[in-house]
N, C-alpha and C positions, 0 to 999 in steps of 0.2 A: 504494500500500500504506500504510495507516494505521499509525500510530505504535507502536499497542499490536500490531499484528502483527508488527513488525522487532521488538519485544521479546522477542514470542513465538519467532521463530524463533533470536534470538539465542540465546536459554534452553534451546534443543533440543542447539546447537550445544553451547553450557558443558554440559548434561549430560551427550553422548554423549564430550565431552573426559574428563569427569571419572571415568566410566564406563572409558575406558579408558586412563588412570591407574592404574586399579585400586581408588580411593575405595571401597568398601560401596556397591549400588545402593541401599538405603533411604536412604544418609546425603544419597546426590548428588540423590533427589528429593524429599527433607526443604528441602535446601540452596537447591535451584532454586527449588522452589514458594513456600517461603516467602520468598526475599527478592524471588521475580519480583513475588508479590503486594505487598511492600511498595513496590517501588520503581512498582507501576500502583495503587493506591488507597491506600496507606498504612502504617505499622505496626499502628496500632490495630487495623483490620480482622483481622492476621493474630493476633494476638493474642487476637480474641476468637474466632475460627476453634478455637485451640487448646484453647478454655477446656471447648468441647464436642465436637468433632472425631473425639478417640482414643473416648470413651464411645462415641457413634455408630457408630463403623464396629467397636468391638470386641464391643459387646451384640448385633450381626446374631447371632440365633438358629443361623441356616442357617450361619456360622463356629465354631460350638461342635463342630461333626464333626469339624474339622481335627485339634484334639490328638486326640480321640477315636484317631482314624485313625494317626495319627502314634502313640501311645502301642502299639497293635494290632501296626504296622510294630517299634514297637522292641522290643517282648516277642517277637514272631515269629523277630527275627534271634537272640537268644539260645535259643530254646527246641528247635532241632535240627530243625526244619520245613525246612531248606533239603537237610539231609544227607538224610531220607526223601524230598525230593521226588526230589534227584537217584539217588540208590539205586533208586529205584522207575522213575523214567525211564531209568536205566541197564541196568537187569536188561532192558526192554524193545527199549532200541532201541542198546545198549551193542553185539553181534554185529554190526551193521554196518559198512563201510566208512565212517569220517566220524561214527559211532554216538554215540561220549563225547560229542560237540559238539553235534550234535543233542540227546544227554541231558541237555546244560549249557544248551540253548537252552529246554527244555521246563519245567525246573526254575527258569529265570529267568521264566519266564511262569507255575507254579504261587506261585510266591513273591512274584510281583510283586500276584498275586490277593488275596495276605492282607499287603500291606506295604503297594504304591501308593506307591512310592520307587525312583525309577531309582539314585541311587548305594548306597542301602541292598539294591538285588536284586546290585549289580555288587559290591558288598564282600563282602555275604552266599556270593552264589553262586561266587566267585573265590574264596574260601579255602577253600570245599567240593570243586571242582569243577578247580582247576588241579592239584591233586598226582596226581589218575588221568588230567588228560591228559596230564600230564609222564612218569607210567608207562608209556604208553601209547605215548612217542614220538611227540606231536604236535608238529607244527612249532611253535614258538613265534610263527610270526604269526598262527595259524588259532589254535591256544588264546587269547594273549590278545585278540583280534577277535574271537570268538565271544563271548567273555564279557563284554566292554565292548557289545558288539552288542546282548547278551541282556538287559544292566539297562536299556534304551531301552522295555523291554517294561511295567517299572514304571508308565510316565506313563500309561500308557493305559488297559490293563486295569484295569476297576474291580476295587476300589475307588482312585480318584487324585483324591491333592490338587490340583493341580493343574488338574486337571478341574471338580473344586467351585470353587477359584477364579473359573475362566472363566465359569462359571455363573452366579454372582453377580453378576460384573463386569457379563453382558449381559440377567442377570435370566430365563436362563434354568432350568427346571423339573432339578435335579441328576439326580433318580433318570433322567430324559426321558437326560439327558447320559451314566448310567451307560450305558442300553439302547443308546444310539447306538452306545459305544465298544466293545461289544463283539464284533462282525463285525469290523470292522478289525482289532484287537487279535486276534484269532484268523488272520484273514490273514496280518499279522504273522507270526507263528510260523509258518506254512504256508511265509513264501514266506523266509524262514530259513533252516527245514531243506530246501529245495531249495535254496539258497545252499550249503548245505555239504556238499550230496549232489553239486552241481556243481562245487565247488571240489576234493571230492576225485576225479571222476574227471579232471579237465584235472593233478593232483599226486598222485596216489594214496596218494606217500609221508607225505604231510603227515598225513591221519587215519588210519595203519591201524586194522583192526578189532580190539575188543575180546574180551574170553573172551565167552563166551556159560554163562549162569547155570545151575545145577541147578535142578532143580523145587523145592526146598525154599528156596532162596536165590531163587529169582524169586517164589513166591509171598512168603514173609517179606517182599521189598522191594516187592513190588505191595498187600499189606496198610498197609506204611508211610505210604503217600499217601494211605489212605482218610481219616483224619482230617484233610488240608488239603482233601480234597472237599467233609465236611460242615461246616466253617469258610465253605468260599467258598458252600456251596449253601445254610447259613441266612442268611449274613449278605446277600448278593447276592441270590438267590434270595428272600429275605423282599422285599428292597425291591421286586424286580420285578414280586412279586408281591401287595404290596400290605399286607402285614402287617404293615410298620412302616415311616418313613421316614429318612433316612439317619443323625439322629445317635442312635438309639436303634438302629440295624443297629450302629452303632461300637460302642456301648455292650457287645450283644450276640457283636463280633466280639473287642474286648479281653477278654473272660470267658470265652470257648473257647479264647484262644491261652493264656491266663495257667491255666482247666482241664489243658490240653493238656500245658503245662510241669509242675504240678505233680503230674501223675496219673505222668508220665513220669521225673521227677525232675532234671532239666534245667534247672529255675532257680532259684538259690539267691536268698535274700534280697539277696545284692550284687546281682545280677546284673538284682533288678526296680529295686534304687533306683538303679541305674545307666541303664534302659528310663525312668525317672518323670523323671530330669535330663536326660539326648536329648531326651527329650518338650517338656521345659519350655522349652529351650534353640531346637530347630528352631520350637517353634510363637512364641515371641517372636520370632526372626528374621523368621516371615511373617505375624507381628500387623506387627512394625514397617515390615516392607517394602509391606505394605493399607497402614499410615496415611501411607507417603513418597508412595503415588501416589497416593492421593487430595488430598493438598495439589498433587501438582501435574497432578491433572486438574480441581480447581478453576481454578487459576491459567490454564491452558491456555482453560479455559472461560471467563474473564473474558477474555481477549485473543481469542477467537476462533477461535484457531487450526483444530480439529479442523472446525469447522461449516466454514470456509473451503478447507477441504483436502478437503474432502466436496463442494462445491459445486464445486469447481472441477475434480474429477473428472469427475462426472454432465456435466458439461457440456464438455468434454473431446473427445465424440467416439470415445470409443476403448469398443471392445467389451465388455460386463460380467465374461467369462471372461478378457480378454486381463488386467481389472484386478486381478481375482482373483489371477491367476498371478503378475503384479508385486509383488503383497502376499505371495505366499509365498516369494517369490525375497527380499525383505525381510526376513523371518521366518529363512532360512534364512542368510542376509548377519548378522544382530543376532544369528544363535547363536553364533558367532565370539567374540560381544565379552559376552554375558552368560549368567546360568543361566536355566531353563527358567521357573521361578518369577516372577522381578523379567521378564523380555520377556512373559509375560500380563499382568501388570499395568499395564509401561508402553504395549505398543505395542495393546493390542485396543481401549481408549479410544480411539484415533485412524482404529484400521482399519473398526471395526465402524459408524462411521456411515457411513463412505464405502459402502459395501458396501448401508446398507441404503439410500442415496439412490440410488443406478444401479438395486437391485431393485425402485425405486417407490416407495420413502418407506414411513412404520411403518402407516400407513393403508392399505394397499392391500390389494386381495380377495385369497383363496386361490390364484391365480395374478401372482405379481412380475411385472412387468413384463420387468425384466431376467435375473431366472433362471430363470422360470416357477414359482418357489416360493413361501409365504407368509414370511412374517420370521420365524418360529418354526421353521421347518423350515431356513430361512437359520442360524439360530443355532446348530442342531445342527450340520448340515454343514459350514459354516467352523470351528466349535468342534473338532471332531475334526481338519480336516486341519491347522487350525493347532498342534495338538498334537504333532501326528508330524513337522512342519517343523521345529516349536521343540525334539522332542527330536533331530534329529539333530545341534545345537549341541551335546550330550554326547558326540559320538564325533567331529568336526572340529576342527581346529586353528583357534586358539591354545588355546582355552579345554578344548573336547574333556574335559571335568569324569572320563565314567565312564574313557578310557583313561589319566589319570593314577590314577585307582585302582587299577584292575587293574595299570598297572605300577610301582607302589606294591608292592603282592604279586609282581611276580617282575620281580624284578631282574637276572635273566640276559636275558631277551629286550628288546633296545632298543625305545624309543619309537617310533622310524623304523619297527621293523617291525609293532607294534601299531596305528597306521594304515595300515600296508598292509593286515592283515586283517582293519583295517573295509572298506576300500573295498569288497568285494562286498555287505556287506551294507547299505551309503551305497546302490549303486546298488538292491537289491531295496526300499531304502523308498523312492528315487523312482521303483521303479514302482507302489508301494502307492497312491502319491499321485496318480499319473497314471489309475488305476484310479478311483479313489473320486473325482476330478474327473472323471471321464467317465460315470461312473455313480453317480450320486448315490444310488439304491435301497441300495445297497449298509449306507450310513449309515443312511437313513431308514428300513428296511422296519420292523428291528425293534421300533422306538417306535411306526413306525404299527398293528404288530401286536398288541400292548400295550396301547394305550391304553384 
């Protein structure tokens, strides 16, 4: 092993230390990259790296969506889109057994449509949504689990940042990215609300049912959602189909939500310069967190590392699904210790060569060798699954991001029991993932349909 690779690995090492320490992850791959680079080529070098560096990776056109998107998410959470969506999913599925939950699951996935923010759907939707299951008499592990559950729903369903990240990172086609994610992200929610439909009958007690609406109160509440339909159906719906692409969709979806608040009367002047400083504030955390890992996915690239760890895979011996699955068992190990955001950035540089050297390297025809796919369609489908691995590091311990939110908001049901009413739905998204690895169509049809 060559000198500048013991570097390299030493450097993984000091990061994932420093990582969990607690250190800011933009600070510890600021820290890494730059001094690993000085101590393999020089100071000069990194210095002049810096001089153009942040310009470069922050003029990418294609990251102009991000505040867009983020801005859209923060006018959304104040504008009263979460109370219609739940009101509207309540009046409908509020009468059943298990119903509020299911209506708190449905409303996390309408809101996640116009946010594309897992802790912003689980804040939003948890102070809408906990005080009618509390009225309700839901067990305090199935309320707040359901609700830490349901802002997982954010990362996926377009529109997600997150998702545009990944996009970038592997230079793949976003809108290509939006199309993919949304089959799964619909499963999601399918295999949910039968988590909660089976939860309550093995407990009954835990979700009884809800009143059931009058005709005037269920339509009132089923008109309520109409206006997050036609938010998600220009803004979504445009890209898919072609009208516009994503950050002129942004453009489009902040102008309906901030319409929407003012036609309604639901947001006051604080309440936008307060949306415009969230804005300002999340998208310089993930400006600066782009420019820590790219310093140290140069740094990684001068020492080797990634190219070597790809090579040494493919040649390995070991089956292209078996390495797949090690990479998400990875994925799902790193959510532990980081947020969803900083593990795209650091760990896809690393995984996505390996991945594409076992499917036959970037050159190979319409059929991989090793998955039977092309690289482009490789891109989509690891992109999504590594999404839904990476979000269930917001509902697991230590880190577990959306159930310290939610019990944030209710501080009578302990911690302890807030991971218990994840676990059922831990288990329904490792069957989502065992699905969409076994069936890859599942991912792909829609983009091929599309195209």
């Amino acid at each position: 092993m060559t000198d500048a690779l013991v570097l390299g690995l030493g450097a993984l090492v000091v990061l994932i230390a420093l990582i969990a320490i607690r250190m800011p992850i933009a600070y510890a791959m600021i820290l890494v990259g730059g001094v690993g680079t000085m101590m393999l080529n020089g100071p000069a070098l990194v210095l002049s790296q810096l001089k153009t560096l942040a310009y470069g990776q922050f003029s990418i056109y294609d990251l102009s969506v991000v505040p867009m998107f983020v801005l859209m998410g923060a006018i959304a959470s104040k504008t009263g889109l979460s109370q219609a969506l739940f009101r509207g999913a309540n009046a409908w599925l509020g009468w059943l057994r298990g119903g509020t939950a299911m209506a708190a699951i449905a409303g996390c996935a309408g809101f996640g449509a116009v946010c594309g923010s897992s802790l912003a759907t689980a804040s939003t939707m948890g102070k809408v949504a906990l005080p009618e299951l509390k009225r309700y008499n839901y067990s305090g592990a199935l309320a707040t689990g359901t609700l830490a559950a349901g802002g997982v729903l954010g990362i996926l369903i377009p529109p997600s940042v997150v998702l545009i990240i990944y996009a970038i990172i592997v230079e793949a086609n976003i809108v290509t990215m939006f199309m993919a994610a949304f089959l799964p992200g619909l499963l999601a929610v399918v295999l949910f609300l039968l988590t909660i439909a089976l939860y309550v009958t093995i407990k009954p007690e835990a979700g009884p049912k809800g009143g059931v609406a009058d005709r005037k109160e269920f339509l009132e509440a089923t008109a309520g959602m109409i206006p997050v339909l036609i938010i998600f159906g220009l803004v979504i719906g445009g890209i898919y189909f072609g009208f516009f692409n994503p950050t002129p969709a942004a453009a489009v979806g902040v102008f309906l939500v901030l319409l929407f608040g003012l036609l309604q009367r639901k947001l006051s002047g604080h309440d936008f310069i307060q949306a415009l400083k969230e804005t300002a504030s999340t998208s310089g955390m993930i400006y600066l967190i782009i420019l820590g890992a790219e310093l140290l996915k140069i740094f990684m690239s001068r020492v080797g590392l990634p190219q070597e760890t790809a090579s040494w895979i493919a040649n390995s011996g070991l089956e292209p699904m078996t390495v797949l699955i090690l990479l998400l068992i990875a994925l799902i190990l790193l959510g532990c210790l980081m947020d969803s955001l900083s593990m795209i950035l650091l760990v896809i540089p690393f995984f996505w060569p390996v991945l594409v050297e076992i499917n036959g390297g970037i050159y190979q025809g319409a059929e991989g060798a090793g998955f039977g796919m092309s690289t482009e369609d490789l891109k989509i489908w690891f992109g999504v699954l590594a999404l839904i691995v990476v979000e269930l590091g917001l509902i697991t311990p230590p880190v577990g991001m959306n159930v310290f939110v939610i019990s944030s908001l209710d501080r009578e049901t302990p911690m302890i029991e807030t991971f218990k009413g994840v676990a059922p739905f831990f288990c329904a998204e490792i069957l989502r993932v065992i699905l969409l690895v076994c069936f890859p169509i599942i991912t792909l049809w829609l983009p091929q349909v599309l195209r």
